[in-house]
N, C-alpha and C positions, 0 to 999 in steps of 0.2 A: 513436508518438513518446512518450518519456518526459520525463518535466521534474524534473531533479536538486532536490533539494530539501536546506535546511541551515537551520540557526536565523536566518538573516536572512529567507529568505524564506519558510516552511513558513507563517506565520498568514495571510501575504496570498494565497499558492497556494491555500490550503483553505477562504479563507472564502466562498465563494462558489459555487455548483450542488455535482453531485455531483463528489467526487475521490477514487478510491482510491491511498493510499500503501502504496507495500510498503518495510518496514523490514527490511532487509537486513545482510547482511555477504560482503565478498570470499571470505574463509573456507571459510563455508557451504555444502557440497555439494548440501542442499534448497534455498537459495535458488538456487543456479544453476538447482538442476531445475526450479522454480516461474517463473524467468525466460522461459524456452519458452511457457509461457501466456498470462504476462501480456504477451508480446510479442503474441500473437495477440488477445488484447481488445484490446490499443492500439493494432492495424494494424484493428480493426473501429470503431474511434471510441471506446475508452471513454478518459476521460483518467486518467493514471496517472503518480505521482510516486515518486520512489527517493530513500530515504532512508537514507544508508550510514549505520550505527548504530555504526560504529567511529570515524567522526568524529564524529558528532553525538550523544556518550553523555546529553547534557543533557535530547534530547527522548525518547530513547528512555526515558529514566528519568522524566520529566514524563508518558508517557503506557504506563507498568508495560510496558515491553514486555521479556520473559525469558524468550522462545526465536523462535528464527528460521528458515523467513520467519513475520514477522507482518503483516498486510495490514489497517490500516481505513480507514472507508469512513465520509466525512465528506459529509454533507448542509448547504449552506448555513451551513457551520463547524462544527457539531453533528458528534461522533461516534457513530455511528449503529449500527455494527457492526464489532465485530472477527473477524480470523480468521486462527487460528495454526496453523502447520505446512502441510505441502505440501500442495495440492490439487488434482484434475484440471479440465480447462475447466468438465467438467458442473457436479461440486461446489462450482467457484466460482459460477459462476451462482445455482446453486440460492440460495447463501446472497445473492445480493448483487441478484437478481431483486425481495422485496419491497421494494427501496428502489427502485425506480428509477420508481417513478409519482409 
């Protein structure tokens, strides 16, 4: 399950455990592609938020994002890791494995 996210509610979604948002666009042919994954971490428990970057050019630009999908990975509000462009299950993992202790 995904949890839409928009500038009312993205500080209160994020500040708390771990949350990956993926900053997207309808557009985007990689993020469609990238969608297939992160359905599959969200159907295994990880929580994940979508953030359409065509409405919400405010945070996208509050947090440099300038190409898509971009995906970080916010610790107890803290962003922690970024990560741009498509990636397969493993190579998410990899990157997103030392946060999660």
């Amino acid at each position: 399950m995904f949890q839409e996210l928009n500038k009312n509610n993205f500080e209160n979604e994020t500040s708390s455990g771990l949350k990956l948002v993926d900053f997207y666009a309808d557009w985007c042919g990689y993020c469609k592609k990238q969608q297939d994954v992160l359905d599959d971490l969200s159907n295994n428990g990880f929580w994940i938020g979508k953030l359409d970057c065509d409405k919400n050019p405010e945070l996208a630009q509050k947090y440099g994002i300038t190409g898509l999908p971009t995906m970080l990975l916010f610790k107890n509000g803290n962003m922690v890791a970024q990560i741009t462009g498509y990636h397969t299950k493993g190579q998410l993992l990899d990157k997103l494995t030392p946060h999660l202790s």
